[in-house]
N, C-alpha and C positions, 0 to 999 in steps of 0.2 A: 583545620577542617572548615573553618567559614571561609576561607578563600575559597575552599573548591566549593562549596556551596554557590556564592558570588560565582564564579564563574559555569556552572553546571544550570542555574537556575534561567540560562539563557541558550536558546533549541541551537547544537552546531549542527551540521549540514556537511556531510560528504556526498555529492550527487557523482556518477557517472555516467552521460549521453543525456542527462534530465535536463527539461528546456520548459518553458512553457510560454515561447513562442506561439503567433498567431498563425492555426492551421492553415496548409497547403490545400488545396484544391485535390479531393480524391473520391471519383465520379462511380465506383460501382455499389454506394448504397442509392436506392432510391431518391431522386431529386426531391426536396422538398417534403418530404418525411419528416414524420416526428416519432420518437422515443417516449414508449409508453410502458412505465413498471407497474406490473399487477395485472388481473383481468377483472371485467366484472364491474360490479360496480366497486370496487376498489383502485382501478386504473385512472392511472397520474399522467398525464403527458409531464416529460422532462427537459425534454431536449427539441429541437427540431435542426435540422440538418437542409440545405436548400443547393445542393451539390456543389457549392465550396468553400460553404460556411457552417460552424456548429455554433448555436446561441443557446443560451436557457431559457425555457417557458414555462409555464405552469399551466397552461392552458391548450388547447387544442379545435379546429371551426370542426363540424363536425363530418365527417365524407374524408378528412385529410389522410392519404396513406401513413401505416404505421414502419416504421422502420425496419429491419430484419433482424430483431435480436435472439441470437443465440445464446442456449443455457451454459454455464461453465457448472463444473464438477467438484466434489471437496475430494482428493487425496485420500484414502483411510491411514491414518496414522499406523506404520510398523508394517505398510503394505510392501510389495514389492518394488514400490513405482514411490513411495515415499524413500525407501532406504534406498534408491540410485539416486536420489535427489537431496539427502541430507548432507554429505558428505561435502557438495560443491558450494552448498550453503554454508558449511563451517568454514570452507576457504575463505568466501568471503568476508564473511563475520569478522574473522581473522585481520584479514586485511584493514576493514573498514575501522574493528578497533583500534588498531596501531595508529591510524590515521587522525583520529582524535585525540590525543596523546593525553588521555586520561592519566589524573595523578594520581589515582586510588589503583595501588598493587595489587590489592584482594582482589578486587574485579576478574583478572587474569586468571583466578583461581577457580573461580564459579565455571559454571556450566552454560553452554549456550542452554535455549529453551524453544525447538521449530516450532513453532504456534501453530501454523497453518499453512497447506499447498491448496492452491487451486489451480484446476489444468481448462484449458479450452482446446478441444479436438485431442485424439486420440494419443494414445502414451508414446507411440511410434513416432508421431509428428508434433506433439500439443507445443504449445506457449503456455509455460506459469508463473504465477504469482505466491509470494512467499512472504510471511512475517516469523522473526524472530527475534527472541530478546536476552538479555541476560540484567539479573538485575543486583543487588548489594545494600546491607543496611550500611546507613552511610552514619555514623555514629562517636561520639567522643566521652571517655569519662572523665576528663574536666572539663567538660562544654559548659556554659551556663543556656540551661534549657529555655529562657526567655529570650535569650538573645542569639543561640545558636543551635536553634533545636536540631534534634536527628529527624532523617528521614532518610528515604529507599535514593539510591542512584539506579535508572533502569538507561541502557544503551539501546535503543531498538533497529532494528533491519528491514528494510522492505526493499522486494525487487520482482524481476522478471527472470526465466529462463526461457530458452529455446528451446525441443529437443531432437530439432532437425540433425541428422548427420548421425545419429545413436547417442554420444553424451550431450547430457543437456547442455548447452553453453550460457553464462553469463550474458542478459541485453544492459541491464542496469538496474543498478541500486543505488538505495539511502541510508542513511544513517545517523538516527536525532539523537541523543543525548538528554532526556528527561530527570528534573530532580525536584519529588515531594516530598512534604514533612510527612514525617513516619505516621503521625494520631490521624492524617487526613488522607494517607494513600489509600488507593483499591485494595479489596483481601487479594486479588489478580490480577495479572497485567490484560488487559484485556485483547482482542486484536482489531485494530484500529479500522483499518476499508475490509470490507467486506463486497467481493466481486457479484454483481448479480446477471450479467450480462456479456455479451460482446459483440459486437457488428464488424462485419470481414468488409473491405474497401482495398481492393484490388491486392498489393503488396501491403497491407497494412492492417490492421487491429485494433479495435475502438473496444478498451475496457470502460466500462461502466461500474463504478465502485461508490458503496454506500456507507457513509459515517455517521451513527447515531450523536445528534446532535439534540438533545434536549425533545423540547415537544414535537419540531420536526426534525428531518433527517437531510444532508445533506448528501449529493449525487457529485460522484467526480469522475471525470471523461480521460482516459490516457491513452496516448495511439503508441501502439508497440510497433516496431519494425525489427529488420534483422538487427541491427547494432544500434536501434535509441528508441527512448522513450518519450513521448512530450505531452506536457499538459494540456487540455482544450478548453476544458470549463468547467465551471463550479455549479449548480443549481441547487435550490431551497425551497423546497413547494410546502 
């Protein structure tokens, strides 16, 4: 059991079509825009975009156009538009754990667990985003608790779908491999990006995703197409 600990306690990585390559040139958001979360006097500039470049800022001169961000949607869990989209998610799941070649057999036994769908544009045509976990007390009764404590194994999922053409399809997913000690884990797995955004750019899709990181929060940029996904930028205001 401390061998799979040693090797669990270090994040693997199944990526499909994921890059995070530096952005293409893609001209139909606003030249020279910036990315603003919130309104009000709570409004952050994030991002600013100079028609073929995305950079992070914090800041913003004041007159400078705002960017065109679009709202995304939560899924209602047990909806209709959730149960056509679980199922393709448990393929992957599937996949993605075989992939890892986790040594814990329990694992295989447990249950996935969909966290969350998020859609941008309509169920007919949308692109979403998904988290999903499954997790495991990872545990020994002749461990010695000082030097091999127990804790949780969680496998996590994160991806995109399409649902151009009627079934959703697959653009790409992740797959980390997390492992804490049991007395310091969460009571919950929590779900890691929270989408708040999105900006359309010709054939392409700027998610804007938000990870509670301590006193601030961290903003992350991914451009969906039909078959990939790639990273753009990080930001931390």
């Amino acid at each position: 059991m401390a061998s799979i600990k040693r090797t669990f306690l270090s994040v693997s990585l199944a990526c499909a079509s994921l890059a995070s390559a530096a952005p293409r040139q893609s001209s139909s958001a606003a030249r020279d825009s910036v990315v603003f979360i919130g309104s009000g006097a709570t409004r952050q500039a994030i991002a600013r975009f100079n028609g073929e470049r995305w950079t992070a800022t914090c800041s913003a001169v004041s007159g400078e156009a705002a960017a065109p961000v679009e709202p995304v949607r939560r899924v209602a869990s047990r909806s209709a538009e959730w149960n056509a989209i679980e199922p393709i998610v448990r393929e992957i799941f599937g996949r993605r754990e075989r992939e890892q070649r986790l040594a814990v057999a329990r694992l295989a036994t447990v249950a996935m667990t969909l966290q969350s769908i998020h859609a941008a544009g309509p169920a007919s045509s949308a692109t979403y985003y998904f988290e999903a976990t499954k997790q495991i007390e990872d545990t020994s009764p002749n461990a010695d608790p000082d030097t091999d404590p127990a804790g949780v194994l969680r496998l996590r999922l994160t991806g995109w779908l399409n649902a151009g053409g009627g079934r959703p399809t697959p653009i790409a997913s992740k797959a980390e491999v997390e492992w804490q000690q049991l007395d310091r884990v969460d009571a919950a797995s929590r779900v890691d990006l929270v989408p708040v955004g999105t900006i359309r750019q010709r054939e392409a899709l700027v998610w804007i995703m938000k990870r509670e990181t301590g006193a601030a929060a961290t903003f992350l940029f991914y451009e969906t197409r039909a078959g990939s996904v790639r990273a753009l930028l990080e930001s931390r205001c």
